[in-house]
C-alpha positions in Angstrom: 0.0 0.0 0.0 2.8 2.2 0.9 4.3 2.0 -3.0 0.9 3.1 -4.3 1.2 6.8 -1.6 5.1 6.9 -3.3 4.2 6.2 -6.9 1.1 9.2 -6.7 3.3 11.6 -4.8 6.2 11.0 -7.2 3.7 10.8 -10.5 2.2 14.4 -8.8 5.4 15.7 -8.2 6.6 14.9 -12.1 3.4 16.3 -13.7 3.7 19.4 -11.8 7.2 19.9 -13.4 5.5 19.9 -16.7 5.2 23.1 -19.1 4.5 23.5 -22.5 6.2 25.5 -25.1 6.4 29.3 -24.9 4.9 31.8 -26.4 6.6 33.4 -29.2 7.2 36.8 -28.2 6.4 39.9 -30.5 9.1 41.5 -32.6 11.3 43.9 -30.8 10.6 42.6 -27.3 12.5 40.1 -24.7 12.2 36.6 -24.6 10.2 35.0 -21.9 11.6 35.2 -18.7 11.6 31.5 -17.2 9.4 29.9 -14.7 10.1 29.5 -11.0 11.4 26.0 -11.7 15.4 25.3 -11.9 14.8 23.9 -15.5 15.3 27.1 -17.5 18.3 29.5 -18.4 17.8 32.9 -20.4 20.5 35.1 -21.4 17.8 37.9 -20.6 17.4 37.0 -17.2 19.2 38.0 -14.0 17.5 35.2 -11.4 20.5 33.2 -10.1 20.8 29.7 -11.6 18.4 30.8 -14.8 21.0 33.8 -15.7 23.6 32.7 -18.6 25.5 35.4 -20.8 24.3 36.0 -24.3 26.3 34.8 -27.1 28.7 36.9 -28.8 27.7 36.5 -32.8 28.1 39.0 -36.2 25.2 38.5 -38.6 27.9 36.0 -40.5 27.9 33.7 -37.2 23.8 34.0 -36.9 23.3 33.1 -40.2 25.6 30.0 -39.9 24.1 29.4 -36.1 20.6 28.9 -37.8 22.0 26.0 -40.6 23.9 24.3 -37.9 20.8 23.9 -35.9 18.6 23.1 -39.4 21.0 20.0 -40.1 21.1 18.3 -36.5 19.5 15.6 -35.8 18.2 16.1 -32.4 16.9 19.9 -33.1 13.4 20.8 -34.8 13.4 24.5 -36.0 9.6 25.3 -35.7 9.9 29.1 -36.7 12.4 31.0 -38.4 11.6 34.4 -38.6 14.8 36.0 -39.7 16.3 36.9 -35.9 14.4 34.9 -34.1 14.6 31.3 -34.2 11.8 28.5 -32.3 12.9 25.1 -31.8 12.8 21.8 -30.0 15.8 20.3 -29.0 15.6 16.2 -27.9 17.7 14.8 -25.2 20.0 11.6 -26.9 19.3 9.3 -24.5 15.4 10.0 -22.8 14.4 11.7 -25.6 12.8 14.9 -23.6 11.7 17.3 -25.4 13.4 20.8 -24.6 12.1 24.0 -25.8 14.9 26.9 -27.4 14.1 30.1 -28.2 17.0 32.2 -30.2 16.8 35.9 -31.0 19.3 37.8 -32.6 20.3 41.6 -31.4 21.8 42.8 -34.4 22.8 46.3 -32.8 24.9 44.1 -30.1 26.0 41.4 -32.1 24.5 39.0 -29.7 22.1 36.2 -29.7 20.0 36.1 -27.0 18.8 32.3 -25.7 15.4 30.9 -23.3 16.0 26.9 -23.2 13.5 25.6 -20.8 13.0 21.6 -20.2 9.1 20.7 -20.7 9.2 17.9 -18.2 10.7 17.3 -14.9 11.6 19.8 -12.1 15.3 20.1 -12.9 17.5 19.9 -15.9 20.6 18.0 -14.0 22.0 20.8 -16.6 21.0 20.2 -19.4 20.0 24.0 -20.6 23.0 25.5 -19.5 25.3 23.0 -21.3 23.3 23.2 -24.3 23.9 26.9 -24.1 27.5 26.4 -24.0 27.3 24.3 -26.6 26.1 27.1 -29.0 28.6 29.6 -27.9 31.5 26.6 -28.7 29.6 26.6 -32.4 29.5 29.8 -32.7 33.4 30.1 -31.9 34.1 27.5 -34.4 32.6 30.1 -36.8 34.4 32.9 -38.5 32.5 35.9 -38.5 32.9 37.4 -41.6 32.3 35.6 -44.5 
């Protein structure tokens, strides 16, 4: 009886970890800022573990950013609307669903990044290392042409 009590608190506890995808926000604005769940960074936020510096990116690097992500396997560009970029990124092994939001400050020359888990409470850092892993691309990447 006692494992049927653990498997609702644990099955409650997961489902209220759950969130769907954000809202796309209107040209010229900021991204969303994240929930009060540790399973979200933003470059546009300044809330302790959610907080991550933008990436540093010419138009060159952006444009380049955008077909790397278009030819992974694990991404899903859902909107492309010229500086900002919607997509779902899956996790290799569980295959969670993560949601990415890109948007590119051309008078700054930096890209601007919300990835937020959908499922679970935590990340075990999984946003912040997929962060990182843009910047590295984005290093890789002259920027100018």
């Amino acid at each position: 009886m006692g494992n049927i009590y653990l498997t609702l608190a644990l099955t409650a506890l997961l489902l209220t970890g759950c969130t769907s995808p954000p809202e796309k926000p209107p040209p010229g604005t900021s991204l969303p800022p994240c929930g009060p769940l540790p399973n979200c960074v933003n470059t546009e936020s300044s809330a302790g573990d959610q907080a991550i510096e933008p990436l540093q990116a010419s138009f060159t690097q952006w444009q380049a950013l955008k077909a790397w992500l278009a030819s992974q396997q694990n991404w899903t560009i859902t909107a492309d609307d010229g500086d900002l970029v919607q997509a779902v990124a899956t996790t290799p092994v569980m295959r969670y669903r993560d949601d990415v939001l890109l948007r590119y400050d051309a008078a700054r020359n930096v890209v601007h990044v919300r990835s937020s888990s959908r499922l679970g409470i935590g990340d075990m850092g999984a946003n912040y290392a997929r962060v990182e892993q843009l910047r590295k691309q984005l290093a890789s990447t002259p920027s100018q042409p």
